[in-house]
ROMIGU-315952 format. One record per atom (N, C-alpha, C, CB): x, y, z; residue number from 0; residue in one letter. Coordinates in pm, 1 decimal. Glycine has a CB too. Layout:
! ROMIGU-315952
xx:X yy:Y zz:Z seq:NUM type:A .
...
//
This chain:
! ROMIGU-315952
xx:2377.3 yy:2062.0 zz:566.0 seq:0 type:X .
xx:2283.6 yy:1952.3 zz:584.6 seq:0 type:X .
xx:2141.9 yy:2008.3 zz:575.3 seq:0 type:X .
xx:2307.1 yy:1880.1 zz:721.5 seq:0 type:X .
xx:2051.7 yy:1995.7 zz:512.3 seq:1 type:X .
xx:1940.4 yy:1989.2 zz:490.6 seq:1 type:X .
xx:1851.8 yy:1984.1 zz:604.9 seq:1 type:X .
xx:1930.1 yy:1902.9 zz:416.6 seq:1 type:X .
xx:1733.2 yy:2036.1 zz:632.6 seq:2 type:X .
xx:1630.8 yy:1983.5 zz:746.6 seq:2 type:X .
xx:1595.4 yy:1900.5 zz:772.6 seq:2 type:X .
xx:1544.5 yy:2006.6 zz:758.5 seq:2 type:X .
xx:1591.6 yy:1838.1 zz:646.6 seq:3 type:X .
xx:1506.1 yy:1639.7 zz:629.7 seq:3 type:X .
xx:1644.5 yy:1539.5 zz:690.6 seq:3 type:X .
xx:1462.9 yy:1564.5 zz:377.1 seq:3 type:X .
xx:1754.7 yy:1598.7 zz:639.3 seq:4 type:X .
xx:1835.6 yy:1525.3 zz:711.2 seq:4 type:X .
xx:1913.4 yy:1470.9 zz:878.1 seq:4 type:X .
xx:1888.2 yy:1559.1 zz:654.2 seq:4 type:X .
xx:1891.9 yy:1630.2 zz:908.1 seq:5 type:X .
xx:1846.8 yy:1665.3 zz:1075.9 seq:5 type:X .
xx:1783.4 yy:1604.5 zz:1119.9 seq:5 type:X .
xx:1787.1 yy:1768.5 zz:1118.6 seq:5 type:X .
xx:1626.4 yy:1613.7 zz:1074.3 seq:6 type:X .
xx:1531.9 yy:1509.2 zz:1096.9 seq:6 type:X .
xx:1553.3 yy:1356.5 zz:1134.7 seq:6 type:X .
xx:1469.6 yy:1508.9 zz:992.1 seq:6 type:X .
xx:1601.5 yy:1301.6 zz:1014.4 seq:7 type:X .
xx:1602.8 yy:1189.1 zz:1032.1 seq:7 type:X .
xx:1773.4 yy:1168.0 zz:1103.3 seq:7 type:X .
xx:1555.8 yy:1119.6 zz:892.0 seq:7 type:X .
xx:1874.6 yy:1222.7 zz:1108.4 seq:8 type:X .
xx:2016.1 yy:1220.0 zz:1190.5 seq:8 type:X .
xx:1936.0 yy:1274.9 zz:1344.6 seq:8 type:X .
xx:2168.4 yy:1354.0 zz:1109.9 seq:8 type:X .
xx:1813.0 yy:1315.8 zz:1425.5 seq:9 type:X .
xx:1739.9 yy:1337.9 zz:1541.3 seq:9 type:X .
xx:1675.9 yy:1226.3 zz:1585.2 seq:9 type:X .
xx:1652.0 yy:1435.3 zz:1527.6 seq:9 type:X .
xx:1595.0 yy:1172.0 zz:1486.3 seq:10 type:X .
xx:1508.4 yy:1039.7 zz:1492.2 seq:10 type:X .
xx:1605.4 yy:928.0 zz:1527.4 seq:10 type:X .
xx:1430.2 yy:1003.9 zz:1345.3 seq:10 type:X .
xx:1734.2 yy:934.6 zz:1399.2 seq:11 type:X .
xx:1784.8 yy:780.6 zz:1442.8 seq:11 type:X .
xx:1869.8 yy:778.3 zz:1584.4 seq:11 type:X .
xx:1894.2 yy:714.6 zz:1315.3 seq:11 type:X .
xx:1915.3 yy:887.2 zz:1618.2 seq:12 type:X .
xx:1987.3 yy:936.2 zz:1745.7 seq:12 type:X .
xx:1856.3 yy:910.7 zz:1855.6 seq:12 type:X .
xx:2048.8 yy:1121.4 zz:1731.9 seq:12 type:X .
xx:1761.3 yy:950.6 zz:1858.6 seq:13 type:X .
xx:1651.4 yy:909.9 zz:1981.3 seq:13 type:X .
xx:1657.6 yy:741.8 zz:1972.7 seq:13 type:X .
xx:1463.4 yy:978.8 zz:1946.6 seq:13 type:X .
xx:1619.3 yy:711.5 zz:1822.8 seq:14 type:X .
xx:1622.8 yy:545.4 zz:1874.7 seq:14 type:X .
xx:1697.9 yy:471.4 zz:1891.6 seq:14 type:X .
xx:1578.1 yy:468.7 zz:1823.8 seq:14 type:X .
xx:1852.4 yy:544.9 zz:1825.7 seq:15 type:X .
xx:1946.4 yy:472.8 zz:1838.0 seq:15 type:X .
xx:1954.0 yy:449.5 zz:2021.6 seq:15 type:X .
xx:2071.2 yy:544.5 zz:1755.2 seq:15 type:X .
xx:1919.2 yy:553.0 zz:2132.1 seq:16 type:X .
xx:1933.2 yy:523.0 zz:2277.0 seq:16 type:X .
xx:1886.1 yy:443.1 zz:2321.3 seq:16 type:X .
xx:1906.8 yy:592.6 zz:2350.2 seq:16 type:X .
xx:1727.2 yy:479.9 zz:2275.5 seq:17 type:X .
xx:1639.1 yy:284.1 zz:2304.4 seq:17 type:X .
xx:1665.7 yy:196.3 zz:2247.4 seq:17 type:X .
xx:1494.9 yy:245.2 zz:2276.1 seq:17 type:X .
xx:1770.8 yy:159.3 zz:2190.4 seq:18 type:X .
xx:1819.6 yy:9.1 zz:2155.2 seq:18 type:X .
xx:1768.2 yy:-12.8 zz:1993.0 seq:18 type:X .
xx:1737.5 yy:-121.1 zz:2274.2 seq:18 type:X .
xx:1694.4 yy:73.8 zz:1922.1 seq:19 type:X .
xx:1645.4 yy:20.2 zz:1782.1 seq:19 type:X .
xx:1681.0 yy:154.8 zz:1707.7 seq:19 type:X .
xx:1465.2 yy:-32.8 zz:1770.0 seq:19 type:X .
xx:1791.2 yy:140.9 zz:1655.4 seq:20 type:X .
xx:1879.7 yy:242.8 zz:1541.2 seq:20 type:X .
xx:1765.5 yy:227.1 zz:1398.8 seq:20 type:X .
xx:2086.7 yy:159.8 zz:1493.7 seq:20 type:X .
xx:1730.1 yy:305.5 zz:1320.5 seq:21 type:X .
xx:1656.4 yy:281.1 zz:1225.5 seq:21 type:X .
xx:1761.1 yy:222.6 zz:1111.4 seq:21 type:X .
xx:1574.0 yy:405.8 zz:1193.3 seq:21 type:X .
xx:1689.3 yy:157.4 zz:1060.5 seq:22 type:X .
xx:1752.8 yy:72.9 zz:883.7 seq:22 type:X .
xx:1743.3 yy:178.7 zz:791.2 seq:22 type:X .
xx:1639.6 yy:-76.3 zz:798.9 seq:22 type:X .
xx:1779.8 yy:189.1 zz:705.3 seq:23 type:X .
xx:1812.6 yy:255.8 zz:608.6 seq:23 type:X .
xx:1705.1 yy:237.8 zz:512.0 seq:23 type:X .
xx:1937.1 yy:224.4 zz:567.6 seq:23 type:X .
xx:1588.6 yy:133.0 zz:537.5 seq:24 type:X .
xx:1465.0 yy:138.7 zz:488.1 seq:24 type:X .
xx:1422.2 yy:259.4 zz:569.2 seq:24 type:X .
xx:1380.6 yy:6.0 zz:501.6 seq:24 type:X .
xx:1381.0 yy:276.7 zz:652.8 seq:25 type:X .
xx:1331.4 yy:350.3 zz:762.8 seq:25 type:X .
xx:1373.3 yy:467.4 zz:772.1 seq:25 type:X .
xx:1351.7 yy:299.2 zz:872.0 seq:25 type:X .
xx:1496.1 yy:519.0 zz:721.2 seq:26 type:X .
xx:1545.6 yy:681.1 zz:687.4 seq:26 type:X .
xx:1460.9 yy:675.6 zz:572.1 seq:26 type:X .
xx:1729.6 yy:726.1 zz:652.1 seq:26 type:X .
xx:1527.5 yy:607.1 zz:464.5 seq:27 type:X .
xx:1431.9 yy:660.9 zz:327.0 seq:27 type:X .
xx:1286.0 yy:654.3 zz:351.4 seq:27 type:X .
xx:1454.1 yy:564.5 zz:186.2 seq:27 type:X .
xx:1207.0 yy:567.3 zz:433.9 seq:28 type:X .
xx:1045.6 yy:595.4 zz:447.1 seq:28 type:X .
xx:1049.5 yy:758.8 zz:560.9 seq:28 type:X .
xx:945.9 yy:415.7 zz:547.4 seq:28 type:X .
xx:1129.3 yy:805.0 zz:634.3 seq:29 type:X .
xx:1134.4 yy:912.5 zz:661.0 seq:29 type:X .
xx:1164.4 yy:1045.7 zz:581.4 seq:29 type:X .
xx:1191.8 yy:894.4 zz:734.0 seq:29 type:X .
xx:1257.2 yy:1047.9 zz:492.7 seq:30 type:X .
xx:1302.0 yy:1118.3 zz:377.5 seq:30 type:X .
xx:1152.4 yy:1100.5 zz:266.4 seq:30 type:X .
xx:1465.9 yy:1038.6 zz:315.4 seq:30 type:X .
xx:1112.0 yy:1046.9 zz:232.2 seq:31 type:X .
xx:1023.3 yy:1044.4 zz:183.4 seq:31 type:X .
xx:913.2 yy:1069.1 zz:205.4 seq:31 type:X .
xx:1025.8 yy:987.0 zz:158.1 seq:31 type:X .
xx:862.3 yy:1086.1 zz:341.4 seq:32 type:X .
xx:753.4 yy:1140.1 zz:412.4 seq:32 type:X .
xx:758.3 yy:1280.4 zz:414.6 seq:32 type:X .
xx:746.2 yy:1091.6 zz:542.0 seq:32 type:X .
xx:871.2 yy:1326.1 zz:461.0 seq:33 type:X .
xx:879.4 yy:1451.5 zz:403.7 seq:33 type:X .
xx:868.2 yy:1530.2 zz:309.3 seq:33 type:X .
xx:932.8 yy:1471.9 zz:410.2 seq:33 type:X .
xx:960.4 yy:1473.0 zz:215.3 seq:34 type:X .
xx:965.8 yy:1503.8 zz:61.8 seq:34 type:X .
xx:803.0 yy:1588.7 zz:31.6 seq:34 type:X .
xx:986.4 yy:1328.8 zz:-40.9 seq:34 type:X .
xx:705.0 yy:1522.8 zz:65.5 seq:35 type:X .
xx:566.3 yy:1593.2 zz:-8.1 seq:35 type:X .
xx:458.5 yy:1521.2 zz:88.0 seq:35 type:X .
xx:537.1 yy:1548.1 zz:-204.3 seq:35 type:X .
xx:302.1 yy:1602.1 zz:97.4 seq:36 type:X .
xx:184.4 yy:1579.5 zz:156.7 seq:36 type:X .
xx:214.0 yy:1406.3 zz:71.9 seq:36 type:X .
xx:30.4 yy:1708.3 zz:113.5 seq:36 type:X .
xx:170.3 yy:1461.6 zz:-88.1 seq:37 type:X .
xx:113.9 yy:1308.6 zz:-118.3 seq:37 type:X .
xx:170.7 yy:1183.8 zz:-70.9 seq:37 type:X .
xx:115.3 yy:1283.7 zz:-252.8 seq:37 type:X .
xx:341.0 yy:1203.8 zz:-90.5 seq:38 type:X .
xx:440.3 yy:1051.8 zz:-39.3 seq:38 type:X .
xx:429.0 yy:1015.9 zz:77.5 seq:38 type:X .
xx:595.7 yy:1055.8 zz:-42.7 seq:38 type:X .
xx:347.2 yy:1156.6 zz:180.3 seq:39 type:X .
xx:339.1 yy:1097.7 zz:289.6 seq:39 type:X .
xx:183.9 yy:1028.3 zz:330.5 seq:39 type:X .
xx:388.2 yy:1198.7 zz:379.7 seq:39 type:X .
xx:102.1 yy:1033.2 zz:247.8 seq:40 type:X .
xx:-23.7 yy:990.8 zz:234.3 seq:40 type:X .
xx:-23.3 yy:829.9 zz:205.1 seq:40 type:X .
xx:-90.0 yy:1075.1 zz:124.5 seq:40 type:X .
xx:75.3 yy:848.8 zz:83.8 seq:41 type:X .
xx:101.8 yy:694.5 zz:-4.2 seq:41 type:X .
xx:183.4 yy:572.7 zz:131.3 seq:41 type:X .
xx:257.0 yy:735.5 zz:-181.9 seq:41 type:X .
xx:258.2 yy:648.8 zz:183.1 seq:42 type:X .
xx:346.6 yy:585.6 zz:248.2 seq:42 type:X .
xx:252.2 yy:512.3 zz:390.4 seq:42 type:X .
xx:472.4 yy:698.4 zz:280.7 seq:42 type:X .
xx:195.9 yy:659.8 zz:473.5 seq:43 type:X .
xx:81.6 yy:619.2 zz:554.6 seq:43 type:X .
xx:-25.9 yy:479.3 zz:547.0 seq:43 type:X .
xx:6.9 yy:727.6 zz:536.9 seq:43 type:X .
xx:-37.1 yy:517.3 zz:389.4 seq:44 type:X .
xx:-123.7 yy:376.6 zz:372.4 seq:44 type:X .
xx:-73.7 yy:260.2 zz:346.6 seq:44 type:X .
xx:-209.7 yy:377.6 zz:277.0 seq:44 type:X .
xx:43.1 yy:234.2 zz:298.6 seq:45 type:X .
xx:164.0 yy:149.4 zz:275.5 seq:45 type:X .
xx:185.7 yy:59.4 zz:398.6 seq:45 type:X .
xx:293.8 yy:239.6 zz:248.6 seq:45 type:X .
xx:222.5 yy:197.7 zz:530.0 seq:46 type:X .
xx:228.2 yy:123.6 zz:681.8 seq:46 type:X .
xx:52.9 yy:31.9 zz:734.4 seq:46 type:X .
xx:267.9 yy:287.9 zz:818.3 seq:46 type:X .
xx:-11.2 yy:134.7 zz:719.9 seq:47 type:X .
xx:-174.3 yy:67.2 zz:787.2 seq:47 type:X .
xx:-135.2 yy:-59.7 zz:730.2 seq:47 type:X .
xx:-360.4 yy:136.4 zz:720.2 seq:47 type:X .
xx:-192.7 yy:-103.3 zz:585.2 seq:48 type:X .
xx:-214.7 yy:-224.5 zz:581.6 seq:48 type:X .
xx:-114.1 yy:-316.8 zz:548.5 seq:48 type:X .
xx:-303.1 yy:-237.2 zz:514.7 seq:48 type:X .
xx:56.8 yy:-324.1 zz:582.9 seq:49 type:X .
xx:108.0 yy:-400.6 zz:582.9 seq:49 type:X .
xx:133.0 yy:-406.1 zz:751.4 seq:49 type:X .
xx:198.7 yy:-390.8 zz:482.2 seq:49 type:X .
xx:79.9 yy:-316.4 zz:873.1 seq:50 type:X .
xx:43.3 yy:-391.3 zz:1013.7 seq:50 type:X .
xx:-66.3 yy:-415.5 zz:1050.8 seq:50 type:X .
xx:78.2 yy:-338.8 zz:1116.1 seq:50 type:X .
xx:-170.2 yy:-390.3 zz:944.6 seq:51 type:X .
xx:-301.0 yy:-477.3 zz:971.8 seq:51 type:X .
xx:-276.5 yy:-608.2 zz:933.9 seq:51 type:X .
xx:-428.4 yy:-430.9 zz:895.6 seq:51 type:X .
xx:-275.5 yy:-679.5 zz:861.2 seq:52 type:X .
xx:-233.0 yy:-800.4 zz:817.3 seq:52 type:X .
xx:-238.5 yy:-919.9 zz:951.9 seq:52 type:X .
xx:-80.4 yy:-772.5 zz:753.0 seq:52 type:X .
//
């Protein structure tokens, strides 16, 4: 298993306890944050202004 996958099999295990398991949108926006600085730049700005709104 990969690190990125740890990662996100750590993440969904923490939220899976508080009651909100991540979607499978939400691994891949994690997998992808990783992946590189830039995807995680693109992605960053992706989140701001679709919860500014």
């Amino acid at each position: 298993m990969s690190e990125i996958e740890k990662i996100v099999n750590e993440v969904n295990g923490s939220m899976t306890i508080e009651g909100m398991p991540l979607t499978d949108e939400d691994k891949e926006r994690i997998r992808l944050s990783l992946s590189s600085k830039e995807q995680y730049q693109k992605l960053l700005r992706e989140l701001i202004i679709k919860h500014s709104s």
